[in-house]
N, C-alpha and C positions, 0 to 999 in steps of 0.2 A: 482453596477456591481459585479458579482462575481466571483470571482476567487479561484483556487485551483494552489499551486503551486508546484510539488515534488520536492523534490535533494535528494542528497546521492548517487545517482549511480555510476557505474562505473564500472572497469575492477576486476575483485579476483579471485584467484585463487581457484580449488576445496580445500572445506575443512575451506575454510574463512568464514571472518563475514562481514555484511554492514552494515547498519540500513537510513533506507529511510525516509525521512519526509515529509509531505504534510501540508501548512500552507495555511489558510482559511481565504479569507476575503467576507465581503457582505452578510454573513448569520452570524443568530444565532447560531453560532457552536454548543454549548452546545446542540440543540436539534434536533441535525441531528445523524444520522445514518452514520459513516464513513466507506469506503472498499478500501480495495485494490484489484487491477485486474491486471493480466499480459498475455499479448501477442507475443506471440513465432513466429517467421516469421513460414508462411503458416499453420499458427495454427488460431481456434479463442479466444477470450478473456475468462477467466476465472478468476472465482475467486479463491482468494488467502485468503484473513482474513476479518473479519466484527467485528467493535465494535458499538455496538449501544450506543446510547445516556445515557441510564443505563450502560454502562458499562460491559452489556456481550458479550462476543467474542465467536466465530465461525471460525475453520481453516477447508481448504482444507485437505484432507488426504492425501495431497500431499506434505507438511508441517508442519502439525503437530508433535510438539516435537523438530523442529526445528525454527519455526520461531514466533515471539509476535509480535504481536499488540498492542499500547495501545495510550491514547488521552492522551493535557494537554489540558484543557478547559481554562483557563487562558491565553496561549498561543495559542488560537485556531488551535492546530496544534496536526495531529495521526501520528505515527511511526510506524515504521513496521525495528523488529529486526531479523534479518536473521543471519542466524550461520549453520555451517554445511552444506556450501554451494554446490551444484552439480551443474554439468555443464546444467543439463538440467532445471535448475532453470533459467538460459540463456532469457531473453524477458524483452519487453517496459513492466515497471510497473505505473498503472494509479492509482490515486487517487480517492474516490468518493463517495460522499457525497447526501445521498438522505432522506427526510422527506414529508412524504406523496405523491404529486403529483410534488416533485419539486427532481430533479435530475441534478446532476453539475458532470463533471470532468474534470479532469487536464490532461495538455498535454503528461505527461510519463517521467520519466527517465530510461536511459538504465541499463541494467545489466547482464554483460557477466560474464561466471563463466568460465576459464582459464587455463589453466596452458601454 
């Protein structure tokens, strides 16, 4: 059975940092394609960063220079380092792990940017 599971979320205020993890079980981590995706009420999903299985990354330009992605294969688990937070950064961030015809994600954690 597969699972995808994030944390890290939560409340910060603008101008903070978070850093979100997603830990993977039931796949070969190592050869999946991990992302992150976030969901803004009355919005639809978007992507946020991609690290693939080699290891190169992909941001949104909506992020970029502020936020990193990166995997430990060992820990099967990707992060997502956010800094320089905005309020409009504000949405469910999903997990999400795809390798060929096979696509998994995780349920989200929140993340309100504050004051």
């Amino acid at each position: 059975q597969v699972q995808l599971v994030e944390s890290g979320g939560g409340l910060v205020q603008p101008g903070g940092s978070l850093r979100l993890s997603c830990a993977a079980s039931g796949i070969i981590f190592s050869n999946y394609n991990m992302g992150w995706y976030r969901q803004a009420p009355g919005k639809q999903r978007e992507l946020v960063a991609v690290i693939s299985s080699a290891s190169s990354t992909y941001y949104a330009d909506s992020v970029k220079g502020r936020f990193t992605i990166s995997r430990d294969n060992a820990k099967n688990t990707v992060y997502l380092q956010m800094n320089s937070l905005k309020p409009e950064d504000t949405a469910v961030y999903y997990c999400r792990a795809t390798q060929n015809v096979y696509d998994y994600w995780g349920q989200g954690t929140q993340v309100t940017v504050s004051s």
